[in-house]
N, C-alpha and C positions, 0 to 999 in steps of 0.2 A: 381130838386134841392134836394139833398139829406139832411135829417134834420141834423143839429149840434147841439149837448148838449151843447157847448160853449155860455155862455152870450156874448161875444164880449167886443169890449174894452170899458171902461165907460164912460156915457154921457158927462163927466165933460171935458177930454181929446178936443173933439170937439169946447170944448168953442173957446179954441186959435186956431182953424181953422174959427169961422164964421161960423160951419157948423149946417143945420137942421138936421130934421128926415125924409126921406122918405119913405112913407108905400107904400107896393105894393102889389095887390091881386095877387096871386098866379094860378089863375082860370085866368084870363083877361088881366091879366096887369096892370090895371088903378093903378095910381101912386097919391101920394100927399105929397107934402112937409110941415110937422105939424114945429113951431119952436121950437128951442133945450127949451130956457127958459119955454117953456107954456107945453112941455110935462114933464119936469123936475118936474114943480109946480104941475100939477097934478097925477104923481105919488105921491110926498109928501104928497098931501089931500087925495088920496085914499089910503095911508099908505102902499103903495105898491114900496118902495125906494125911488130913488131921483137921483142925478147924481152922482150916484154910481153904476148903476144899466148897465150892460151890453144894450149896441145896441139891438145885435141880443135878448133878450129874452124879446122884448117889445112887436115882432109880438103875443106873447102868452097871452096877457095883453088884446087886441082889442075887442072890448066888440059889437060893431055896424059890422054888414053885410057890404059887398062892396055894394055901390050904383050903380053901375053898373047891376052886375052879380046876387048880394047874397051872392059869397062867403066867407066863413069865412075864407081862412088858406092865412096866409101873412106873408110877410118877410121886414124886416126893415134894411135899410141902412143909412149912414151918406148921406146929400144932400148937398152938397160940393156949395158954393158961387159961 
């Protein structure tokens, strides 16, 4: 998967979908669906935006290893209901 500069569209958008955050290690695979609101509020406490903030540029944000692998490099998508 080739990197994109693009933030993606914002968190806030998703709201009227129901939809989560899916993180996926990029090494492995392994997936997890985090909820819109609880990643919302914690970028806002780590003053790091809010539901403004582009999809894709959360994978750059991930501070913890895959539990898995190790891996560090992940990609985030909408987790669709």
């Amino acid at each position: 998967m080739a990197d994109d500069p693009s933030p993606g569209v914002p968190l806030a958008h998703y709201r009227q979908h129901r939809a989560g955050v899916r993180l996926t290690c990029r090494d492995c695979q392994l997936h997890r669906d985090l909820p819109l609101e609880a990643v919302i509020a914690r970028l806002e406490a780590r003053g790091l935006g809010g539901a403004h903030t582009g999809i894709r540029s959360l994978s750059g944000l991930v501070r913890r290893p895959c539990g898995r692998c190790g891996g560090t490099r992940f990609v985030t998508a909408p987790a669709w209901p």
